[in-house]
C-alpha positions as CSV (number, residue, x, y, z in Angstrom):
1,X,6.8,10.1,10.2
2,X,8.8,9.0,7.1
3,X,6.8,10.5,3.9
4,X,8.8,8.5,0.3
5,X,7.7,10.4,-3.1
6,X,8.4,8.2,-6.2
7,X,9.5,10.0,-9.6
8,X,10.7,8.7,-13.0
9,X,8.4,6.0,-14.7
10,X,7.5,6.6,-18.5
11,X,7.2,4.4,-21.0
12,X,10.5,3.1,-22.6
13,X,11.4,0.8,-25.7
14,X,12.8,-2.6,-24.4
15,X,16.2,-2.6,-24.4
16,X,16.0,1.0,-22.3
17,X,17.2,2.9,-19.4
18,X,15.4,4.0,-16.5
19,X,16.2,5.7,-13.2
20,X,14.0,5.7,-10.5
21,X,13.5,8.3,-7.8
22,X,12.4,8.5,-4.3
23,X,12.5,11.5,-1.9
24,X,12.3,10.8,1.8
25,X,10.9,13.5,3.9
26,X,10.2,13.8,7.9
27,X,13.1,11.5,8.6
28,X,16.5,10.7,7.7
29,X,17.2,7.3,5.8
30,X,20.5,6.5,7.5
31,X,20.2,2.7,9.3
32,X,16.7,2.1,7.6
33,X,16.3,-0.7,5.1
34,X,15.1,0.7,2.0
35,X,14.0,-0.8,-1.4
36,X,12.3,-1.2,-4.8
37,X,9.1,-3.6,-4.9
38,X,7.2,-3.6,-8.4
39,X,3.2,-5.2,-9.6
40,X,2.1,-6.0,-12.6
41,X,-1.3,-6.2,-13.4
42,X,-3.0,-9.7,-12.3
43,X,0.5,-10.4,-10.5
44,X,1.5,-10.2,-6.7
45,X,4.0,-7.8,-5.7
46,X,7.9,-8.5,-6.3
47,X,10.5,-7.6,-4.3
48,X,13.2,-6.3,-7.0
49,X,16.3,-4.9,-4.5
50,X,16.5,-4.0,-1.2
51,X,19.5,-2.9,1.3
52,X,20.1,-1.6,4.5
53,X,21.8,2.0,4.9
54,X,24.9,2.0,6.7
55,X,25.0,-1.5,7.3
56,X,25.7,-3.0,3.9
57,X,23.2,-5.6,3.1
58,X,21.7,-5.7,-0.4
59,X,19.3,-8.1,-2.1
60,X,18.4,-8.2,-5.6
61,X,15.5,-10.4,-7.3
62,X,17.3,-13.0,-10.1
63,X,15.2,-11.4,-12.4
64,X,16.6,-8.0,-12.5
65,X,20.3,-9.0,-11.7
66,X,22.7,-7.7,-13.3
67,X,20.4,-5.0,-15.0
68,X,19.2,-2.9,-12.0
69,X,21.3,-1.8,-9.3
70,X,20.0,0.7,-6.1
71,X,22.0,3.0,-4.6
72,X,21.1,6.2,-2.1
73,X,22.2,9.6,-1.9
74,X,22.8,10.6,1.4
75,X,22.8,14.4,1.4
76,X,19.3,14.0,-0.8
77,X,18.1,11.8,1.9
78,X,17.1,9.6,-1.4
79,X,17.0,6.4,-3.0
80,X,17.1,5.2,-6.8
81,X,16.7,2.1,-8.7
82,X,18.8,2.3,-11.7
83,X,17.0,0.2,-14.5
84,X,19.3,-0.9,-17.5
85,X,18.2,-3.2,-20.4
86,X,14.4,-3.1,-19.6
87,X,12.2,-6.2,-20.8
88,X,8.1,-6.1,-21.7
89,X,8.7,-8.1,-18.0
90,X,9.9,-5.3,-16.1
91,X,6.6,-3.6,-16.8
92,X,4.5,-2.6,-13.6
93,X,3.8,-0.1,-10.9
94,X,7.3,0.4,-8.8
95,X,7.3,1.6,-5.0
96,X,10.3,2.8,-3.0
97,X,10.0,1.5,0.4
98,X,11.4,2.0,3.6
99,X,11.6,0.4,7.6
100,X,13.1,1.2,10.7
101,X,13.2,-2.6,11.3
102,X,13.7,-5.8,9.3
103,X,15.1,-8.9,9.7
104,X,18.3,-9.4,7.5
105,X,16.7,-13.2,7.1
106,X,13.6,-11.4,5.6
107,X,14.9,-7.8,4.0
108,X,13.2,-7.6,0.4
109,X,10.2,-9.5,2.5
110,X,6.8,-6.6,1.4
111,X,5.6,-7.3,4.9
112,X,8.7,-6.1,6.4
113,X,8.0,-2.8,5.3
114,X,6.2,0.0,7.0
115,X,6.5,3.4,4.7
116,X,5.5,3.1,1.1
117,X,5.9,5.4,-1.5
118,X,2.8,6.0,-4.1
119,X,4.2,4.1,-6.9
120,X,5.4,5.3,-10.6
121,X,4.2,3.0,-13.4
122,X,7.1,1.8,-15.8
123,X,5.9,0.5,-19.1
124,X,8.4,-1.0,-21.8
125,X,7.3,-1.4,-25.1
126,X,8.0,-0.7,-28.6
């Protein structure tokens, strides 16, 4: 069984820098898709970037691009979601994800997704 442990929210001025964290315990990460999904209050939940390990894939919402990038570490057996040039927008609970599975057709699809971190809120405002 996968376990993923979030770290890193805060609050941060628009116009910030945030990095994300997620530990993965219990199993390794190489050849699962992984990824970043974010809600805001009274909102449904986003799919911000999402990429398969070892096989090259990556997606990344039109809303972040450009600004956030996510990348793995390997010998952590973690994930991150670099956040650059934060908006009042970006502001919502985040949660690492990860699946054994998932269609290329469908990869930063929420329903794809079988582990789920506990999610880190990220607030920006001045």
């Amino acid at each position: 069984q996968l376990q993923l442990v979030e770290s890193g929210g805060g609050l941060v001025q628009p116009g910030g820098s945030l990095r994300l964290s997620c530990a993965a315990s219990g199993r390794t990460l190489d050849h699962y898709a992984i990824g970043w999904f974010r809600q805001a209050p009274g909102k449904g939940r986003e799919g911000v970037s999402c990429a398969t390990v070892g096989f090259g894939s990556t997606y990344i919402a039109d809303s972040v691009k450009g600004r956030f990038t996510i990348f793995t570490d390997t010998a952590k057996n973690s994930m991150y979601l670099e956040m650059n040039n934060l908006k009042p927008e970006d502001s919502a609970i985040y949660y690492c994800v990860a699946s054994r599975r998932v269609l290329l057709s469908r990869l930063c699809v929420s329903t794809e997704y079988d582990y789920w971190g506990q999610g880190t809120q990220v607030t920006v405002s001045s």
